[in-house]
N, C-alpha and C positions, 0 to 999 in steps of 0.2 A: 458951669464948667465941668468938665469927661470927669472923673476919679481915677486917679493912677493907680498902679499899682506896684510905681517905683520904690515907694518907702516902706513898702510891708515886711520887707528884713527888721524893721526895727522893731513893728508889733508883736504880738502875742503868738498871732495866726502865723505872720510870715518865719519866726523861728520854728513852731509844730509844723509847719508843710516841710520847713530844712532839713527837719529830724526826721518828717516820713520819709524823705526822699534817700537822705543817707542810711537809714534802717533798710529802705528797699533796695539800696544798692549793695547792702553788706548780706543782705540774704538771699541776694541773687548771685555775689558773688561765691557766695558757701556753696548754693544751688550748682555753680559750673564746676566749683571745684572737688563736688560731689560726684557729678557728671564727670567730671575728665580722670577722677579716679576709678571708676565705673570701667569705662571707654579703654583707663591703659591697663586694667584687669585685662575687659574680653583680648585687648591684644595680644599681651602677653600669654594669655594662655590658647588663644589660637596660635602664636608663634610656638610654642612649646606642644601643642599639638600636633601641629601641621609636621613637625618632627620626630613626635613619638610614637603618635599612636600610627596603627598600619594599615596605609592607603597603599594602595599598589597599585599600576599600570594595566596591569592584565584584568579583564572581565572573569567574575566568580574569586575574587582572592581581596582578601583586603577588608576594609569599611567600605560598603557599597549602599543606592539607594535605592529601594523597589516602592512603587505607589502599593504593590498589593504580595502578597507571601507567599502567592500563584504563580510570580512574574521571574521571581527565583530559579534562574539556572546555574548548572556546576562548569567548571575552569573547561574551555574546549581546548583540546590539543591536536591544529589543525595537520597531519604527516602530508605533504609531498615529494615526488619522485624526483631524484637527483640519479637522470642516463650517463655513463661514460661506459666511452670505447677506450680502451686499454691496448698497447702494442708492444708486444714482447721480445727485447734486445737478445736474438739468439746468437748464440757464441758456437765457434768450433771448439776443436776436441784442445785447443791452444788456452782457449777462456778468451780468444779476440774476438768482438762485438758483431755482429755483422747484421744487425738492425735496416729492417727494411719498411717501411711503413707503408708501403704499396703493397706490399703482401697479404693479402685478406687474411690468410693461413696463421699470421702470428697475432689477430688483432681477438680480441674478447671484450663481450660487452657485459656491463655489471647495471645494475638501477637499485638503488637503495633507498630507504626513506627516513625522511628527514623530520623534524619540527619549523614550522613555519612562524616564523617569531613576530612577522608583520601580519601576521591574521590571529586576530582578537577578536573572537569572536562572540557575539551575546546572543544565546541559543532564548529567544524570546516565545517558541512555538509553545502556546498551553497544552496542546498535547501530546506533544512527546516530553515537556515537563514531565505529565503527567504520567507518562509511562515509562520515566526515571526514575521518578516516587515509587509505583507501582513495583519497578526491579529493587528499588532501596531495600522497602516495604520486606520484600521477599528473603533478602537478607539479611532481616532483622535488624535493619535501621531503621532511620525515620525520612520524614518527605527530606527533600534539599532547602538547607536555609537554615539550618542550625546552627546556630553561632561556636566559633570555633573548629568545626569542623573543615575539613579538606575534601573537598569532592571532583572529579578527575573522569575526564571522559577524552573521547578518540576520535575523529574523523578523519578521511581518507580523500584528497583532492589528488586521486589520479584518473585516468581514461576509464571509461565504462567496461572496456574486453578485461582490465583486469581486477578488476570487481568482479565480472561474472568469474574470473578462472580462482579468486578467491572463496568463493561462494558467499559475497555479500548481497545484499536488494543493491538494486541499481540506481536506485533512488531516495534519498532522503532527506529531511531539509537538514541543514547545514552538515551533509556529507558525511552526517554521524553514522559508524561503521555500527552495520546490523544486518543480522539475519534472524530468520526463523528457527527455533530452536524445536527439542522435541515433543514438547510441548503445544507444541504448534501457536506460542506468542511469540511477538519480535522480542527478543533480547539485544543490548547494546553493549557495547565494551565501556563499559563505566562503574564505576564505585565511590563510595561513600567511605569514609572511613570510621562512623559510625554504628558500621554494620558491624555482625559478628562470624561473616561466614562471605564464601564469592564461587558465584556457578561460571562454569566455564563457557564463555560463548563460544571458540573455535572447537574443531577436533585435535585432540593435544597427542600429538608424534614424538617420539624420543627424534632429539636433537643429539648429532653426533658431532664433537670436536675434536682435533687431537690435544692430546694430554699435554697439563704445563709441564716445561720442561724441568727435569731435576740441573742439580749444579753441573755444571761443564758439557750439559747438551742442548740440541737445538730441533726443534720442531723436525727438521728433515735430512735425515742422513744419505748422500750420495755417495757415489762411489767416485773414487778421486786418484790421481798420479800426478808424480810430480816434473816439471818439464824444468829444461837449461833456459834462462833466456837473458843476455847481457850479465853472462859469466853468473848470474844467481839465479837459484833453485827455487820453484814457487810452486806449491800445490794450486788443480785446478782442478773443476769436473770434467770426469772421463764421458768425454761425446762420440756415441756410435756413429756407422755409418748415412742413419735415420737422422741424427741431430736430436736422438734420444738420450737421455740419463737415464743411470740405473738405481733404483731409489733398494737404499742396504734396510732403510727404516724408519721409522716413526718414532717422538718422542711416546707413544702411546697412542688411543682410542678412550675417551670418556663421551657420557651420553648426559643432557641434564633430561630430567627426569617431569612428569607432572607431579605439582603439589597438590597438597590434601587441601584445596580450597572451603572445604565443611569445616576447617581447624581453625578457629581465629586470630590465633598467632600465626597462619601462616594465609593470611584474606590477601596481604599487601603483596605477598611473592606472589600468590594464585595468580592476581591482577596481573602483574609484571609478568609473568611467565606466559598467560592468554596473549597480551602485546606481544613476548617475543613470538610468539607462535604466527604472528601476523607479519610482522619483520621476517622472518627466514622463511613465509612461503612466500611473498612479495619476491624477495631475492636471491631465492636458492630451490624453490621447490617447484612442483609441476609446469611445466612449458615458461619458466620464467626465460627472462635473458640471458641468465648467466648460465643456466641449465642447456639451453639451446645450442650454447656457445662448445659446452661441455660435449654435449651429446654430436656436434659437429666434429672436432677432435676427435673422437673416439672412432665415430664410423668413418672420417679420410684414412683411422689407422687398422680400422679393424681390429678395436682392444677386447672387443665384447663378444663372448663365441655364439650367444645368440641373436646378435647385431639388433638386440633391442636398446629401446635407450633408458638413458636411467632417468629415474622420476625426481627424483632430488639430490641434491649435494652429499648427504650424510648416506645415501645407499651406495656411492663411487668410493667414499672413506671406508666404509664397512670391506665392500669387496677388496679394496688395497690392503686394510687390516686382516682377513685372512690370507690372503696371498705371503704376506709379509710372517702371519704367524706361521704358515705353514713349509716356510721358507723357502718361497716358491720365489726364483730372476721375476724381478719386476722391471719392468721398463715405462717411462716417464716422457710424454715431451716437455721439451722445456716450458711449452705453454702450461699443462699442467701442471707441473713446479707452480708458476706464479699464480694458476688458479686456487691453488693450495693453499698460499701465501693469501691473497686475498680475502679468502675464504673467512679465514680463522681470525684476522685481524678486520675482517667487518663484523662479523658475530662477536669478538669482543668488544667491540664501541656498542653495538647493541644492550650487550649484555651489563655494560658500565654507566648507558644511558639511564640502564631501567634500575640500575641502584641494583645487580645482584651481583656484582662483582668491583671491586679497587683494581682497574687500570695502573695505579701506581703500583702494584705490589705486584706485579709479576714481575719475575729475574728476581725479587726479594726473597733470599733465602733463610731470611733470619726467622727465627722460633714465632713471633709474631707477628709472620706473613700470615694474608686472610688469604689468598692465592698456594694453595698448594697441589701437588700431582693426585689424580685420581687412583693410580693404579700403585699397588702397595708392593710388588716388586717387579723387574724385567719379565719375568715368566707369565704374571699377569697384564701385561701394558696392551695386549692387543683386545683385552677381554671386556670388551666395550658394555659388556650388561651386569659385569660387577663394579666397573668403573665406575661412579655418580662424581657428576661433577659438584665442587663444593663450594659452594654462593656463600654470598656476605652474609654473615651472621652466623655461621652452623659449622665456622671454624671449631676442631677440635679441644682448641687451647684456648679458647676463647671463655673468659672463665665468665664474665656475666651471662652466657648462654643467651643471645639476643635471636630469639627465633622470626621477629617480623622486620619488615624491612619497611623506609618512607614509601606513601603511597607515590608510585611514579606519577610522573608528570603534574605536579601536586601547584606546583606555582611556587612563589616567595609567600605569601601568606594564607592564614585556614579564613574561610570567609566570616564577616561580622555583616550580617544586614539590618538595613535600618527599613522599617517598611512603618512606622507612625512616632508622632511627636515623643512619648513617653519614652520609648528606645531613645529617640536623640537625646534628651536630656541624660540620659545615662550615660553619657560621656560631658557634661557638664553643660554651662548655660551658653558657652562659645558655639554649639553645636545646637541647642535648643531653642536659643533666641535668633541666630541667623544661618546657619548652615542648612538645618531641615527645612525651613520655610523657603528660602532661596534655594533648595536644591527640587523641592515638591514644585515650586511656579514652574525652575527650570526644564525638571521631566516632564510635566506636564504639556507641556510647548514642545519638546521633543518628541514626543510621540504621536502628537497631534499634526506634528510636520513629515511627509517623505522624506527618504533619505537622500536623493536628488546627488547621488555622488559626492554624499561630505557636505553639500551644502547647506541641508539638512541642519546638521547642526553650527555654520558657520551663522545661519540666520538665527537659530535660536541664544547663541554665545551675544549676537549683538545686540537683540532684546533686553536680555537681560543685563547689559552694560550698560544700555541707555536709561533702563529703568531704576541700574544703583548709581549713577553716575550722578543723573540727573536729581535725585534723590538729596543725593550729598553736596552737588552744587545749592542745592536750595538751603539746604544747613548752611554750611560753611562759604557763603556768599558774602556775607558779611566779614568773617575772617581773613576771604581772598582779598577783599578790596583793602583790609588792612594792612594784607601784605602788603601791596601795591603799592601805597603810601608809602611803608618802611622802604619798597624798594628805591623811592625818590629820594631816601633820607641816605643813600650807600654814599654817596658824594661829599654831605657833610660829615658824615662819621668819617668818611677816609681823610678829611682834611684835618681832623682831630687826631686820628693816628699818624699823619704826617709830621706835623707838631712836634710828637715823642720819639723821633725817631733817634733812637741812638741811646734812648734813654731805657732798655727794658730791660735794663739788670738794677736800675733805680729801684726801690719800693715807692718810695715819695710822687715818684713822678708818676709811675705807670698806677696808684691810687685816684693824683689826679685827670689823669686822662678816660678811667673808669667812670672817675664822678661828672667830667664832661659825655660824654656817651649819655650816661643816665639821665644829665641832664635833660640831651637832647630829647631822649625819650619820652621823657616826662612834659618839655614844651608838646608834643605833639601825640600826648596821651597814647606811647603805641607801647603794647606789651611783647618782651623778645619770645611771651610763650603763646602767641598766637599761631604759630608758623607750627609748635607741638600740639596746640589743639586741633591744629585741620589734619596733622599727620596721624593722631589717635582716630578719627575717624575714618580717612581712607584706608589707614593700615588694616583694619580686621574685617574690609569690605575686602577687600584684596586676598585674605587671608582664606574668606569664605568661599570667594570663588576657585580658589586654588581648589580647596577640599568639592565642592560640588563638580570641580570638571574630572576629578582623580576619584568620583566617587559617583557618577551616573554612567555604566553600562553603556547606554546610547551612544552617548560623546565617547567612549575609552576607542569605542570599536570601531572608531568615524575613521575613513582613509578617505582624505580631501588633497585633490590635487598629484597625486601617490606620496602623497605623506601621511605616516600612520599616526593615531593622533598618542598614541600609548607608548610610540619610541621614542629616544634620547638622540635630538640632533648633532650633536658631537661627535656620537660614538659610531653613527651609521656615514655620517662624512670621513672619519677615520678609517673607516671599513668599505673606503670609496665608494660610497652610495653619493654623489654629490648632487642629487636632486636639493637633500634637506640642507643644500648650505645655502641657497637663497632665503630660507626662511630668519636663519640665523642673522645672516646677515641685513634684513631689513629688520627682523625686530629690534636687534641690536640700534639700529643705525633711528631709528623713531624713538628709541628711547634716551639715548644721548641728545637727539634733535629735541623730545619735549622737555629736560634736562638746565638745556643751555638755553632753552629761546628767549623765557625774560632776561636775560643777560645780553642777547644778541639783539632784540629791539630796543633796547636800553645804549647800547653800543656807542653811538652815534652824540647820544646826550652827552654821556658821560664824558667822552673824549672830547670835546666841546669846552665841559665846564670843570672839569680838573687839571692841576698840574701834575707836573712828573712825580714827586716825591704821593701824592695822591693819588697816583695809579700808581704808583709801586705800592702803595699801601690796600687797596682796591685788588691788587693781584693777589695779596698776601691774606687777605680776608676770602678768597676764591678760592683757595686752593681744599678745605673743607667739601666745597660744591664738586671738585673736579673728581676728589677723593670717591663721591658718593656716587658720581656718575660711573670712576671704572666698576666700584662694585657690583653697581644694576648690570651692567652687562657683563658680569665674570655669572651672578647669579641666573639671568639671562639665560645664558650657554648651559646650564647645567640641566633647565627645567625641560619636561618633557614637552612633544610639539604643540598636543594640545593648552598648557598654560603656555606656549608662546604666543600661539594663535591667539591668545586672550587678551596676552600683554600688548600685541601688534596693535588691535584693536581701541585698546586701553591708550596705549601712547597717543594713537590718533585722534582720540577723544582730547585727549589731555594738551595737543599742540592746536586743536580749535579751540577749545577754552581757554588758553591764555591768549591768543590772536584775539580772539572775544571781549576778554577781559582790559587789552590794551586798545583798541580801540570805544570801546566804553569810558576810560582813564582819560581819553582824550577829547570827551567832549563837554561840553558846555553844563547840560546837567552835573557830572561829575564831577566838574571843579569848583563848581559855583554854589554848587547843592550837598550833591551829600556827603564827598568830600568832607564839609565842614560841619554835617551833619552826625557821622560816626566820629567824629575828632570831639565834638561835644558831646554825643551820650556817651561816652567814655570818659 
């Protein structure tokens, strides 16, 4: 006769196997709940990361990842040209309009330059790195890629003819503004803030503006009369026969000046001052547009008795400033006026760009205005080379005495590079056990791909989602199917809650209706914190790719599709850019879809095998889930395109895998097998 091995519960043996086996259950459960505290560490402290520390959008700012210390470039600040034609509403001697825009004679063109906020650009050339370093170097910095530091450079995406009338090379990779200096090396418009000193790459010209105005005047004094018109008296400008003004005066003449860029307190104005030197010959100096425009005016009037023309804006102010000092009739066309006007309130946004002037504080006349008048009284206002005009920080009253100014165009944060595992760990083990590894595989696959217009790194984004996806399906595979299970139990728990209804201000009651829940539980071995262990692991997978796409160069600077991967979709559809509202709107609309799907292939069942009072209670148990879903997409909307683009990808991951998972659910194996198979090792 066989030998069973039905009665061995009673022997010796079958109680020591009972004891290994609940020994090995109890030390496997320590083991998980070792692991799940583990698990909701790294989360929590990627969540509190992914917040604190400083990632930014822009390439060269932030926590960034380099394979190698070589590969380190500084913030590019790409400037393009922003043309307008300008048309001038000329009034008679009345002050009524008589605006004609068919008139070439009143039109003026201006071209200014701007920052280009959708060009992110990652200056990846090793040698002109290298001959960044090299200018650092010279300036008694160090290479680029020192932690903490702010590094800041310039390029120029306009036509070639104005290049050559700048005197830039005509060519350079990524459009970085350079010439030959006299020295005979290229020099770049760039800085380190590092350094202790800044050579000037342009030729540095006094810049002439007219002077802020003191209390109760205004940039430009005309001559004026006053006329009758419906029984009231109204001052207006007095217009000649010419349709010319007679200009009585100027609030002043001040000139800014070059700084001592050898001074180290004054490296960050040098920088700023070299840009503006680029900015006002770009827009006001030799054969520019607006100069053309000028010198057009002048000779239809014959203002110039050597009918030369003037080479820049601040030589036309100089001439009006003597004329004016010497009090000589000056006459104006009205065009001029607004050239005037123009003039001074683009060189102040210039000037406000580059941090050497508070745009708020003009017309502030109070004792701690940083904006005050150059010229120290009337007799001097026209004396443009005693004038100095006076920048942020050299306020006379300014009692901290702040001689430097932020390096311009510097970004939101000074750069922190990671270029080997020992740096990553120095931002803790969130960042050591998966951000550096998963951001090294990442670049690596980046750079090994073209850039194929974005697509580039649309292939590499999906690499690496199927390789952590897939990953974490293989873990938490067992977990999912548990769900699965609990998901079948929502019908009998709602019929439990049904039961109570009316009773939740009981204690008695709503204790027993706990203890039935639990029971249910407990028949079908399902833990409520299963659904928190699968979410401890995909949370800080999620977490990590957040930080690797906000933190590899490659992908910042991706423009897929014309969407920049570094801008905020909300903010550039507010700004009528409505390219990026399709993205919005599909990743939005995937993520609510992988969301709600086990709920909507369940649909059908449920409605089937529940009553009313159990779908009202089914509804009332869902509203947690609907809760969770507006937040993914209010967070959604916030994140920039490229973690959209990830999540887009992510969702669609995530709506195959439960489609996957539910027809698995449905088969034979599944119900028959292991269904009954994790309901017993459990």
């Amino acid at each position: 006769m066989k030998k069973t091995n039905n009665f061995n519960y009673f022997t010796q043996d079958g109680k020591d196997q009972e004891k290994k086996k609940a020994t090995i259950k109890k030390v496997w459960k320590w083991i998980k709940i070792t692991l799940y505290a583990m698990l909701f560490g790294l989360t929590i402290t990627g969540c509190v990361q992914s917040f604190v520390l400083k990632n930014s959008s822009n390439v060269g700012n932030g926590i960034e990842f380099y394979i190698d210390q070589e590969d380190i470039g500084p913030k590019v600040n790409t400037l393009t040209n922003r043309e307008t034609k300008l048309n001038v509403a000329v009034v008679d001697n009345n002050g009524k309009s008589q605006k004609d825009n068919a008139n070439q004679d009143n039109n003026y063109e201006l071209a200014i330059l701007n920052i280009n906020q959708d060009k992110n650009v990652y200056l990846n050339n090793k040698e002109v790195i290298s001959n960044l370093n090299k200018q650092s170097t010279n300036n008694g910095g160090k290479n680029i890629g020192q932690p903490k530091v702010w590094y800041s450079s310039v390029a120029l995406d306009i036509p070639t003819e104005d290049l050559k009338r700048l005197g830039y090379n005509e060519t350079t990779p990524f459009n970085l503004v350079q010439k030959q200096t006299n020295n005979e090396s290229n020099q770049y418009l760039f800085i380190g803030n590092d350094s202790n000193k800044y050579a000037y790459l342009n030729e540095i010209k006094d810049i002439i503006l007219l002077d802020f105005p003191k209390p109760g005047e205004q940039y430009i004094t005309l001559d004026t009369h006053s006329i009758t018109e419906d029984e009231k008296t109204i001052t207006t400008n007095k217009v000649d026969e010419n349709k010319n003004f007679t200009l009585l005066g100027f609030s002043g003449l001040q000139k800014i000046i070059k700084y001592d860029g050898s001074n180290e307190k004054q490296k960050n104005v040098a920088f700023a001052r070299d840009i503006l030197q680029t900015f006002y010959d770009y827009s006001f100096g030799k054969r520019s547009k607006f100069i053309n425009s000028l010198n057009n005016v002048i000779f239809a009037e014959n203002k110039k008795a050597d009918n030369s023309n003037y080479n820049d804006f601040s030589e036309y102010l100089i001439v009006l400033g003597e004329k004016l000092k010497n009090n000589q009739a000056v006459k104006i066309s009205q065009i001029e006026r607004e050239m005037i006007n123009t003039y001074q309130q683009t060189m102040v946004e210039y000037l406000s760009v580059l941090g050497l002037l508070n745009k708020a504080d003009i017309g502030n006349h109070k004792e701690d205005s940083t904006v005050v008048p150059a010229a120290k009284n009337q007799a001097t206002k026209y004396d443009y080379q005693e004038n100095v005009f006076t920048r942020l920080g050299t306020h006379i009253k300014d009692k901290t005495q702040i001689n430097d100014i932020n390096t311009p165009f510097r970004g939101d944060y000074p750069i922190e590079p990671i270029t080997n595992w020992g740096q990553a760990w120095g931002y803790g083990p969130f960042y050591g056990l998966l951000v550096y590894p998963l951001s090294a595989l990442t670049q690596s696959m980046r750079q090994a791909i073209p850039e194929l217009g974005g697509w580039g790194s649309i292939i590499v984004i999906i690499i690496s989602l199927v390789i952590t996806r897939l990953l974490m399906f293989a873990i938490t595979f067992k977990s999912k199917m548990m769900q699965s299970v609990q998901e079948g139990l929502r019908t009998k728990k709602a019929a439990i809650e049904a039961k109570y209804v009316g009773f939740e201000k009981n204690k008695a009651m709503k204790m027993k209706k706990n203890q039935e829940i639990q029971a249910l539980y407990a028949k079908y071995n399902i833990s409520p914190l299963d659904q928190f262990g699968s979410m401890l692991i995909t949370m800080p997978v999620f977490f990590t790719m957040w930080r690797v796409i906000q933190g590899i160069p490659e992908i910042k600077q991706t423009v897929w599709l014309g969407l920049n991967f570094s801008s905020q979709s909300w903010t550039k559809v507010l700004g009528g850019e409505f390219i990026y509202l399709w993205i919005l709107i599909v990743t939005i609309g995937i993520q609510v879809l992988s969301q709600m799907l086990p709920k909507l292939l369940e649909r059908k069942k449920f409605k089937q095998a529940t009553t009313i009072a159990e779908a009202q209670a089914l509804k009332k148990s869902e509203r947690t889930q609907k809760i969770m879903v507006i937040v993914f997409a209010v967070i959604t909307i916030l994140f920039t395109v490229g973690v959209q683009v990830y999540w887009l990808f992510g969702g669609l991951w995530q709506i195959l895998e439960v489609l996957l998972l539910h027809k698995v659910k449905r088969t034979k194996w599944f119900k028959e097998r292991y269904s009954k198979k994790i309901l017993k090792d459990r």
